[in-house]
N, C-alpha and C positions, 0 to 999 in steps of 0.2 A: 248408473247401471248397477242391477244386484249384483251381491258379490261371486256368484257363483257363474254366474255367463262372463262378467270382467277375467275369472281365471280362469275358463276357458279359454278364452280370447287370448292370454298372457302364454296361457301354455303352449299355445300354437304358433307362437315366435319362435323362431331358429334362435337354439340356444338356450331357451327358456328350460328345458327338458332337462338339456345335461348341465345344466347351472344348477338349479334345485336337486338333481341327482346325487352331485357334488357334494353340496352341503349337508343333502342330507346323509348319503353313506360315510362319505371320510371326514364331516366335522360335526356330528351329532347334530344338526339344526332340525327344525318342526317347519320343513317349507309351508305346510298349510300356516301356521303361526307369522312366518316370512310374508307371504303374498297377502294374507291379511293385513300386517302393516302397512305394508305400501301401498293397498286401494285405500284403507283410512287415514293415509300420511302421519300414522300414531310417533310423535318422540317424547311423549309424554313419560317417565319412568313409571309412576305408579300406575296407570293405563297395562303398561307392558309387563311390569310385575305380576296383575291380575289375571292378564289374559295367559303369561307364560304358566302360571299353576293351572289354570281352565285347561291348557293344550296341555302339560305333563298328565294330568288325572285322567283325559279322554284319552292320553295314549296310551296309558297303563292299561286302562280298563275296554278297549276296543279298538285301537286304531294297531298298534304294536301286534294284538295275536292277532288280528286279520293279516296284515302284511305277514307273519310269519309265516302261515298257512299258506297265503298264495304263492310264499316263497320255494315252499315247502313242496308244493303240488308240482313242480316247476320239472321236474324228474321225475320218473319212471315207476312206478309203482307194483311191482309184481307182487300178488297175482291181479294189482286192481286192471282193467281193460283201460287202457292209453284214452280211448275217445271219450270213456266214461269220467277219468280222471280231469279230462282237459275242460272235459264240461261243467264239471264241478268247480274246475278252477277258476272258470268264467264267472259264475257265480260270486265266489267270495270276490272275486276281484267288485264285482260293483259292487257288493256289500263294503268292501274298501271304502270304496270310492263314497258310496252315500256316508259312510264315517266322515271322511274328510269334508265332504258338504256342509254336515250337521256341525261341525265343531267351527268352518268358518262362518257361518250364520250364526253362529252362539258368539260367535266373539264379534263378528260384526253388530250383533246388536249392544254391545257391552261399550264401542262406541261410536259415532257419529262422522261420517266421512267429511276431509278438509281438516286434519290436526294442522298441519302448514307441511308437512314433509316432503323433502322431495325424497325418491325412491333411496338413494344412495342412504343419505341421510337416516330415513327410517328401516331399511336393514341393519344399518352400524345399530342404532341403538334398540332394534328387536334381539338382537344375537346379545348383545350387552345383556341384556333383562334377561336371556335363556339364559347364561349362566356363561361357561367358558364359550366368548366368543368367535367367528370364524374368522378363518382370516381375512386381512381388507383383499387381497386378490379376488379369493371366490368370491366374497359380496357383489364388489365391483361388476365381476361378470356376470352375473344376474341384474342386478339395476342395470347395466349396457345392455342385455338382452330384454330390458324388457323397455328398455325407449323411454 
C-alpha cells in the first residue's frame, strides 16, 4: 500500500489522532517522520539520521509556516469577514496537508518498505535519530493505536 492511503488508514484509528498530536505539541516529534518509519519498519540509525534532516529542512522551509498560519487563522480577524477568513483557512490547511504528503513520499522513496521493524520498535529509534526523544509512554500509545 502507498504510503500516503496507509496513513490515512492509520489516522483513522481511534487514537491515532491524539497519539501523534501528543508528540507532536508536547514532545517536539515530526509525526509525518513518525508514521513514515513504521510503514517502512526503518531501525536502521543512518536510514533515520538521513531522513530526520530531509523532515527538519522541509519543516523549516514549508511544513512549520503552514501550520502556523492555519494556526493563526484559527481566530478572529477583524476587520477580515469570518467566512472569508475560514475559507482561506481551508486552503492552507490542504496546502498543509499536501506538504506533509510530499515529504512522506520523499522519504518513503529514500527507503524500501520491510526494514524488520515492528511499529513500537521503529518509533523508539525514529524519536532516537530526532534528536531528544519522547517519551516511552507517548510512543507506546501510538504503536497501540496503530495495531
Amino acid at each position: 500500500m502507498a504510503i500516503w492511503e496507509w496513513v490515512l488508514e492509520a489516522y483513522a484509528r481511534p487514537g491515532v489522532p491524539e497519539a501523534c498530536l501528543t508528540l507532536q505539541d508536547h514532545h517536539g516529534q515530526n509525526t509525518s517522520y513518525l508514521l513514515w518509519a513504521v510503514h517502512a519498519e526503518v531501525k536502521d540509525a543512518g536510514l533515520l539520521a538521513r531522513a530526520a534532516a530531509a523532515t527538519r529542512a522541509w519543516d523549516q522551509t514549508a511544513l512549520t509556516p503552514l501550520r502556523e498560519v492555519r494556526r493563526a487563522l484559527k481566530a478572529p480577524l477583524p476587520p477580515v469577514d469570518d467566512k472569508a477568513r475560514l475559507a482561506f483557512r481551508e486552503e492552507v490547511k490542504g496546502l498543509e496537508l499536501t506538504s506533509e504528503r510530499l515529504l512522506m513520499e520523499t522519504l518513503d522513496a529514500m527507503a524500501h518498505r520491510g526494514g524488520g521493524a515492528h511499529a513500537l520498535e521503529a518509533l523508539e529509534a525514529a524519536s532516537a535519530a530526532w534528536g531528544k526523544p519522547a517519551p516511552a509512554d507517548a510512543l507506546a500509545a501510538l504503536a497501540a493505536a496503530l495495531g
